[in-house]
N, C-alpha and C positions, 0 to 999 in steps of 0.2 A: 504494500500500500504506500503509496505517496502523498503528502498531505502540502498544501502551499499555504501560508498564509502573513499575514502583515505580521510584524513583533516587532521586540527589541533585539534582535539578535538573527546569526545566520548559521547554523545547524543543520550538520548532518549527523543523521544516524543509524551507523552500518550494522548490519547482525549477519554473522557470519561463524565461522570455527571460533574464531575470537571476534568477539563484540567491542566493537569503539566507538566513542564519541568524543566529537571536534563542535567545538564552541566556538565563535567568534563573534566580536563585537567592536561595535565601529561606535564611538561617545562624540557625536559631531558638536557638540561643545569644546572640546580638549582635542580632538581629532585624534584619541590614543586608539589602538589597537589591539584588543585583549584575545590571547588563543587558549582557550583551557583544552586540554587532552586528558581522555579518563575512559576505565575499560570496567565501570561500576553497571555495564548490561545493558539494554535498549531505554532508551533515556531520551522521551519526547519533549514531558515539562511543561510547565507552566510559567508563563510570562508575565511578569510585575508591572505593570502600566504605572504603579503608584511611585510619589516621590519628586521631589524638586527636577533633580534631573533629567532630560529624558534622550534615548536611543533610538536610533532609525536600522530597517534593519527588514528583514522578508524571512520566516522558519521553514526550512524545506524540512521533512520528517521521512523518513522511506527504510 
């Protein structure tokens, strides 16, 4: 299944013999670049909209 939708962030998530997930995120305030890597299993998530700050960003899910 593949899933597209607006977020804070750009996300894939592969399941496979081994399971990964790659996080990334674009802070268009600060313009920093955040990459989290982690094999803690199929990890779709939920998205915080709350908060002073906010991230632009599209969650691909598959």
């Amino acid at each position: 299944m593949f899933l597209l939708s607006p977020s804070a962030s750009l996300r894939w998530d592969l399941v496979d013999t081994l399971t990964l997930f790659v996080e990334a995120q674009f802070d268009i305030a600060s313009h920093d670049l955040v990459v989290d890597i982690g094999t803690d299993g199929d990890i779709a998530g939920d998205v915080d909209y709350g908060g002073f700050m906010g991230f632009v960003g599209i969650d691909y899910s598959f």
